[in-house]
VOPAGU-2260 file (C-alpha; in pm, 1 decimal, decimal comma):
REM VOPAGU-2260
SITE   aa  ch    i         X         Y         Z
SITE  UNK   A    0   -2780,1    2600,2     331,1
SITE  UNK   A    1   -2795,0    2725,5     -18,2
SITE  UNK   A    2   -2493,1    2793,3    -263,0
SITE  UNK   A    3   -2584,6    3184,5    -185,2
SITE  UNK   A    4   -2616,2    3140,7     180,3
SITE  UNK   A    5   -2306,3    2913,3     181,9
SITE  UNK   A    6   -2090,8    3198,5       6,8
SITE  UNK   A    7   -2251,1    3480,2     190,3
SITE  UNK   A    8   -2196,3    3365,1     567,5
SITE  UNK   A    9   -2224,0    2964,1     598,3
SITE  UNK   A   10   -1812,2    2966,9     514,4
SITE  UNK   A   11   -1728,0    3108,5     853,4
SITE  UNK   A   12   -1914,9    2851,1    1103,3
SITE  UNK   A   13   -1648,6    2587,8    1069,2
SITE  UNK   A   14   -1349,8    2854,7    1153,2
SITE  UNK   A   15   -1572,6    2929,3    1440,4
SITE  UNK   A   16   -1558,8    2597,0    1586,8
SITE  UNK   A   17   -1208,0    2555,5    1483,0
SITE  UNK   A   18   -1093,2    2860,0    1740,7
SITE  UNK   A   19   -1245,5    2622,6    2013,5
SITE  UNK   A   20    -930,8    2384,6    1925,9
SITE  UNK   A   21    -700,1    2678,9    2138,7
SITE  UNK   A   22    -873,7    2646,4    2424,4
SITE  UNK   A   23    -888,8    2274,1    2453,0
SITE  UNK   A   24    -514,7    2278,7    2375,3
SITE  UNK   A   25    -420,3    2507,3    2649,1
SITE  UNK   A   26    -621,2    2294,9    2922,9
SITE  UNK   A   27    -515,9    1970,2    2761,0
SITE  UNK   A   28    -133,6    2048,0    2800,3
SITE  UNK   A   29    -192,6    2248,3    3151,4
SITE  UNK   A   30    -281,1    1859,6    3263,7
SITE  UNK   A   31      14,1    1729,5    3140,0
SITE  UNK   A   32     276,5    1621,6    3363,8
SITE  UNK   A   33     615,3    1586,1    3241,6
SITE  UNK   A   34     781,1    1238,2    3235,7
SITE  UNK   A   35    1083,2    1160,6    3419,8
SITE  UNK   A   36    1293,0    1115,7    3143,7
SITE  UNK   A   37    1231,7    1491,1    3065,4
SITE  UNK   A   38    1256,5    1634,4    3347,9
SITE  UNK   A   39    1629,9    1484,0    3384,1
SITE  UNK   A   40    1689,1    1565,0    3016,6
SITE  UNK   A   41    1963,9    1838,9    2971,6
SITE  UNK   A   42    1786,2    2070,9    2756,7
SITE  UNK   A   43    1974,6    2340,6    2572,6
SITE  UNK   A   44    1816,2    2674,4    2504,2
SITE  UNK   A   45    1797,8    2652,3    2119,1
SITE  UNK   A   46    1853,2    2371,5    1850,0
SITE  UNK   A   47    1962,0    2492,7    1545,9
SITE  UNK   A   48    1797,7    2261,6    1268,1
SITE  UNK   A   49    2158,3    2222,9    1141,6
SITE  UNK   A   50    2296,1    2069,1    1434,1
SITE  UNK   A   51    1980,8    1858,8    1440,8
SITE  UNK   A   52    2030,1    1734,7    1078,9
SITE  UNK   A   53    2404,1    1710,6    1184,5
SITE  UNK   A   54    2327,6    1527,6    1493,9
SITE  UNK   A   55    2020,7    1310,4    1385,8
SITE  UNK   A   56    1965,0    1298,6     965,9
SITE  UNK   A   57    1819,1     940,9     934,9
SITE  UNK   A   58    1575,2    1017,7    1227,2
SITE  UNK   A   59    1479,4    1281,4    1063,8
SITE  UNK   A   60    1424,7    1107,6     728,8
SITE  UNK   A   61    1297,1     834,0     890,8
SITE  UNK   A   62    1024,6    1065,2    1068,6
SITE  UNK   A   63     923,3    1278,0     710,2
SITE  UNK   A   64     879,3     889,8     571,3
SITE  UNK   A   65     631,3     760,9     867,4
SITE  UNK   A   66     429,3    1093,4     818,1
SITE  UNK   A   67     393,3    1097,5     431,3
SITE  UNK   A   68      73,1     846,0     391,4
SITE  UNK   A   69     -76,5    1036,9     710,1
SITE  UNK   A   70     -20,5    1367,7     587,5
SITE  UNK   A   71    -132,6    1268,3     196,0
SITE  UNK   A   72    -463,0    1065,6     268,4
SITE  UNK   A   73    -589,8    1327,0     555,6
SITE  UNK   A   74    -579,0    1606,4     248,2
SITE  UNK   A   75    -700,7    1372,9     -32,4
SITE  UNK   A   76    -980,1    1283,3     165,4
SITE  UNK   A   77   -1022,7    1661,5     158,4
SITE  UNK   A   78   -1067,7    1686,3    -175,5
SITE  UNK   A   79   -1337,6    1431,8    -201,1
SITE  UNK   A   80   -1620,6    1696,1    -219,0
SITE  UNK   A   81   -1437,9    1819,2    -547,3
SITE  UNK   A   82   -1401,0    1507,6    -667,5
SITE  UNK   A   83   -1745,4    1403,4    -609,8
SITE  UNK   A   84   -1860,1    1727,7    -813,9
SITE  UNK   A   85   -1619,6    1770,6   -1069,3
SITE  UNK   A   86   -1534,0    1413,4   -1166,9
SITE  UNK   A   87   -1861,1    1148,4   -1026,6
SITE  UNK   A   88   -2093,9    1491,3   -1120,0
SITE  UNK   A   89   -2271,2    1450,5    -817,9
SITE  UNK   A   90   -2450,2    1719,8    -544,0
SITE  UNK   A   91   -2219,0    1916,1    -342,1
SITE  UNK   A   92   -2373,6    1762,8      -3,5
SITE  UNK   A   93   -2269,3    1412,8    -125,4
SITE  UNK   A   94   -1865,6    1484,6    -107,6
SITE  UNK   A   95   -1926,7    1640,7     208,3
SITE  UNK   A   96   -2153,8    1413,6     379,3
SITE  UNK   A   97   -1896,3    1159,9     317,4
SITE  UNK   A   98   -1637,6    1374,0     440,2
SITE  UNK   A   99   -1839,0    1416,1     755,6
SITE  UNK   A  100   -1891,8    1056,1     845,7
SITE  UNK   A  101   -1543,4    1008,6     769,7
SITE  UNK   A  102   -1411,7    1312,3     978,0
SITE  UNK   A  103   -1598,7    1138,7    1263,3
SITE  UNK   A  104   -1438,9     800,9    1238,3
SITE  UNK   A  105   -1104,9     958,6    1212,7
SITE  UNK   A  106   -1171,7    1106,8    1548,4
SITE  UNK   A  107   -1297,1     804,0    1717,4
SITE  UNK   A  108   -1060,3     546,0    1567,7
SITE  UNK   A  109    -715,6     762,3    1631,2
SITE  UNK   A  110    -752,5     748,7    2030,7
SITE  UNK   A  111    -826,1     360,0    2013,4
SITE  UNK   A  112    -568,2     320,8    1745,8
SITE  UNK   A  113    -317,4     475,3    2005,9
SITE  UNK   A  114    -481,4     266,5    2285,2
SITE  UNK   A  115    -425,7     -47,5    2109,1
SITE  UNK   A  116     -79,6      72,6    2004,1
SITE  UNK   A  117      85,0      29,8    2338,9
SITE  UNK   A  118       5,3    -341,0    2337,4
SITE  UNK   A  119     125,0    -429,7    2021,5
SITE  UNK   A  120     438,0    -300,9    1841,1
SITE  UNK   A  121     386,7      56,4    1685,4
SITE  UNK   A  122     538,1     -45,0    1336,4
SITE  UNK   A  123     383,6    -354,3    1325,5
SITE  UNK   A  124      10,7    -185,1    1326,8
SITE  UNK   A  125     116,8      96,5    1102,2
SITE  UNK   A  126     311,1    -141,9     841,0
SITE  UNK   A  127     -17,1    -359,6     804,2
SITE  UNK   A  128    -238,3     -13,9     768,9
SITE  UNK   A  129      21,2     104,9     505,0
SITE  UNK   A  130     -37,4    -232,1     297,4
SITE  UNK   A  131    -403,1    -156,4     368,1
SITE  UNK   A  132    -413,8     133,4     185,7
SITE  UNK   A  133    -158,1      -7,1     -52,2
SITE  UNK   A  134    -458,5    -313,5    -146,0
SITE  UNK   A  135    -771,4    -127,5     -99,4
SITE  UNK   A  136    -720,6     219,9    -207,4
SITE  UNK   A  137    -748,0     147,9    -583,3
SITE  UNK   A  138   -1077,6     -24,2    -517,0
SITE  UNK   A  139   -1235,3     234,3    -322,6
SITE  UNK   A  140   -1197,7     485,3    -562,5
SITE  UNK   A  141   -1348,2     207,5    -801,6
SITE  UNK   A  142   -1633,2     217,3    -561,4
SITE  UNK   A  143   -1725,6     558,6    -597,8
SITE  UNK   A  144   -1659,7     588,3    -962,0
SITE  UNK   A  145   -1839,4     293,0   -1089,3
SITE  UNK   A  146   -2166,2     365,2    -848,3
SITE  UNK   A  147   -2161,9     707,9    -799,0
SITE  UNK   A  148   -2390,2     791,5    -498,4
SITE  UNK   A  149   -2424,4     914,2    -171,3
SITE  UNK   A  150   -2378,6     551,7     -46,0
SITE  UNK   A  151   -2069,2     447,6    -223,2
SITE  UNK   A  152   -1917,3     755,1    -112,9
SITE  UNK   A  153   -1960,4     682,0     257,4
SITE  UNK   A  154   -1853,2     364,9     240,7
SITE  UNK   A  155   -1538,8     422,5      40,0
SITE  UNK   A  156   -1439,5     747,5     297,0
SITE  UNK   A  157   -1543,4     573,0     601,1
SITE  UNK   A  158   -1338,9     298,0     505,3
SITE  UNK   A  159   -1038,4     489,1     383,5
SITE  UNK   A  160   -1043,8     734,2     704,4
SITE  UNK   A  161   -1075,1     392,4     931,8
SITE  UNK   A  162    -793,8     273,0     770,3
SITE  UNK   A  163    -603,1     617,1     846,1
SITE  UNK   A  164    -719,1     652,3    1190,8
SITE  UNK   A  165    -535,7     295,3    1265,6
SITE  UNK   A  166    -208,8     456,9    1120,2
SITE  UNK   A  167    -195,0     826,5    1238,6
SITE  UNK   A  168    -355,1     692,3    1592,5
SITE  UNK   A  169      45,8     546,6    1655,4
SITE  UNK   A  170     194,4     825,5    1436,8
SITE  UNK   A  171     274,9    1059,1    1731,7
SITE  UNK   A  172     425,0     740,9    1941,4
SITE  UNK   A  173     659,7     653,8    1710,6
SITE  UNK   A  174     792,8     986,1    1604,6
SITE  UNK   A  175     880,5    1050,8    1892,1
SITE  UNK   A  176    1038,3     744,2    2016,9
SITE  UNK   A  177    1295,0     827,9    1723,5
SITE  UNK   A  178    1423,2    1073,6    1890,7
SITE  UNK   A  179    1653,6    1173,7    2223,9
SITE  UNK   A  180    1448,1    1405,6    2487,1
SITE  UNK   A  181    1694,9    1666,3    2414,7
SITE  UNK   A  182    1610,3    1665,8    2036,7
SITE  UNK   A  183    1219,9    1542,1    2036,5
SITE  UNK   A  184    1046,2    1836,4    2020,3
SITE  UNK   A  185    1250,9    1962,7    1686,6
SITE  UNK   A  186    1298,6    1627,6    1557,2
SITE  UNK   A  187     931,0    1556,2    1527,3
SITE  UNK   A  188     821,2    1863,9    1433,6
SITE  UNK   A  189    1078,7    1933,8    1141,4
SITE  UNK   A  190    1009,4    1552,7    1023,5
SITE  UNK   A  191     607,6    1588,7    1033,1
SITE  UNK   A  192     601,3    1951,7     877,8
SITE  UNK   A  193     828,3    1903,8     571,1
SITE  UNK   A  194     562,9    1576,5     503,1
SITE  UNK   A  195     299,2    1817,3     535,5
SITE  UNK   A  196     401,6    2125,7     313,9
SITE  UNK   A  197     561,5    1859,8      53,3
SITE  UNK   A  198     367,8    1549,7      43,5
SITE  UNK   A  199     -25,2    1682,6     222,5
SITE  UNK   A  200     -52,9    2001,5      68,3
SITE  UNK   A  201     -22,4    1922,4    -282,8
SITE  UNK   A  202    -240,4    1647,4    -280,5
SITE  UNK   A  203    -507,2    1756,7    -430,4
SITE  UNK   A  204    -340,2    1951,1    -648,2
SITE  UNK   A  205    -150,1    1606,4    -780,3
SITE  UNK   A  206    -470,7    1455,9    -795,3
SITE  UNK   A  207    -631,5    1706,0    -980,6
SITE  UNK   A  208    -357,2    1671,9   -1268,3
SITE  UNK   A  209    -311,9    1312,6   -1253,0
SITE  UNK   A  210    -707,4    1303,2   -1319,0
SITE  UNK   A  211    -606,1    1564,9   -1624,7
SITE  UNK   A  212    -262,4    1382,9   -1733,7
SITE  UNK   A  213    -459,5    1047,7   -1766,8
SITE  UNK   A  214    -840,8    1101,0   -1814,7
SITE  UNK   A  215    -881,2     839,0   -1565,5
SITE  UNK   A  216   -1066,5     944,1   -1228,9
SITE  UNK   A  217    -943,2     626,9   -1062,6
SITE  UNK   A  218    -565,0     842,0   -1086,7
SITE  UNK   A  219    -608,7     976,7    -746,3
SITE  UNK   A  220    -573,2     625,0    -607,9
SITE  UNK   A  221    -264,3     581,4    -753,0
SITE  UNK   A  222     -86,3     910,5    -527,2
SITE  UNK   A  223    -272,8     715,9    -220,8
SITE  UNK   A  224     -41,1     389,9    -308,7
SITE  UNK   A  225     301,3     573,4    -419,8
SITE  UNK   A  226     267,9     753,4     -86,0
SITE  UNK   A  227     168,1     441,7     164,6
SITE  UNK   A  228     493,3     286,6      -2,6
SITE  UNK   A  229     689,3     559,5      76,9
SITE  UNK   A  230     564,2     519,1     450,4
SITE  UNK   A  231     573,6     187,7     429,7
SITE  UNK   A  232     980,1     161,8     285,0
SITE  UNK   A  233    1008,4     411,4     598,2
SITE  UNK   A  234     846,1     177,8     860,5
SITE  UNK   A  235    1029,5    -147,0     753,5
SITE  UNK   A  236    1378,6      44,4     814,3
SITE  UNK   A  237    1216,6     146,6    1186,7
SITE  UNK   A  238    1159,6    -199,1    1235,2
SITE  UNK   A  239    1520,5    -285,6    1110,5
SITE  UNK   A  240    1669,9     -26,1    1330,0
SITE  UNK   A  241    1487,4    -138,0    1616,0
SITE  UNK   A  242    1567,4    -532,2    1571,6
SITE  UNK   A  243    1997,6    -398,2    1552,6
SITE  UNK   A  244    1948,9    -176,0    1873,8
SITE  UNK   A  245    1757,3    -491,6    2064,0
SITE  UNK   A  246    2059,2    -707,4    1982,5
SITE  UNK   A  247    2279,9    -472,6    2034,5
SITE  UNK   A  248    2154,5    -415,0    2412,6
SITE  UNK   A  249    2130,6    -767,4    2441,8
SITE  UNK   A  250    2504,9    -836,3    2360,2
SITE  UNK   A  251    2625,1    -547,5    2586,8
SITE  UNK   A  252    2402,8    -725,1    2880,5
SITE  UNK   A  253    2539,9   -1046,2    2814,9
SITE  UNK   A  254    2911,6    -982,4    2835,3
SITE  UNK   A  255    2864,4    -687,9    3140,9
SITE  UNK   A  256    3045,0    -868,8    3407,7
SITE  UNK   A  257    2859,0    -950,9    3717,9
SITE  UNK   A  258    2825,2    -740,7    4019,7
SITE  UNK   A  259    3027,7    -833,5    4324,7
């Protein structure tokens, strides 16, 4: 399309296609069937948040921590097309090409991400896609900067997205296993949201004056790394929690006297 077209009617096609996400929700969860451990679940009628945060704070910390790097590199990568014309001065179809190919990796790597999730341990995959984007984010921005292109962009997206994908592919696994049934739906969604509003939606606007505080157009990397160790300081006291609840059970089972 042209800039005119684009402005004119082009800007409503994607929100067209996004309405179609309602309808594949509805049948998606009308196929669900509920697992045991719900169904037997005493559920009360309302949770107050303050009787979660009362009940359940480090959970809930916990759960904002795991979702920060998701939540900050799905909006960055958002503001790639910007980038790309504002700071690399390329054409507007370059940013968004990228952000294409990207988009479609995301969408293929989450459900084998999730797959692959249930044969290793959850934190395990997400802590080595958190030091991923720890190592390699700095040099993918250096990628685009230093050889600004069509190509570099790809690859730097594609990468970064592949690299997400393996992350928030587990992300909805582990949330919830940090919670009771009772609590879950709350929990996660409190946890998730408050990464979202505080950590996703200002990303671009943190890149955009990190890129002005500094002069450097590499700065956008550096909100990319402060937020996978954020994650990452998150996932490490999962894994701690996890290791004191295993040896816990373990010492309960060993001194529960035998059955008759």
């Amino acid at each position: 399309m042209t800039h005119q077209e684009l402005v004119d009617w082009g800007w409503r096609i994607p929100y067209f296609f996004g309405m179609l996400i309602g309808p594949a929700g509805l049948y998606v969860r009308s196929q669900v069937v509920d697992t045991p451990e719900f169904i037997e679940a005493e559920k009360p009628a309302t949770i107050p948040i303050s009787d979660l945060l009362r009940r359940h704070p480090l959970p809930v910390l916990l759960a904002l921590g795991i979702s920060i790097i998701s939540n900050s590199s799905f909006y960055l990568m958002l503001y790639i097309p910007t980038f790309g014309i504002k700071q690399l001065h390329l054409p507007e179809y370059t940013g968004f090409v990228a952000t294409l190919v990207g988009g479609l990796i995301l969408a293929i790597g989450c459900p084998l991400a999730g797959h692959w999730s249930d044969r290793i341990p959850r934190p395990l995959l997400m802590v080595i896609m958190c030091w991923l984007f720890v190592l390699t984010a700095y040099p993918a921005f250096y990628l685009m900067v230093a050889w600004p292109s069509l190509a570099a962009c790809i690859i730097a997206v594609a990468w970064l997205q592949a690299v997400k994908a393996g992350y928030s592919g587990v992300l909805p696994s582990l949330l919830s296993e940090q919670f009771p049934v009772e609590t879950r739906a709350i929990g996660v969604s409190l946890g998730f949201s408050t990464a979202v509003t505080i950590f996703g939606g200002f990303a671009p606007f943190v890149a955009t004056w990190l890129i002005a505080q500094t002069g450097n157009p590499l700065s956008p990397s550096y909100y990319l790394i402060f937020t996978a160790l954020l994650s990452l300081f998150a996932l490490l006291a999962i894994q701690r929690r996890s290791r004191r609840r295993d040896r816990t059970l373990a010492l309960a089972a060993s001194v529960e006297p035998a059955a008759p």
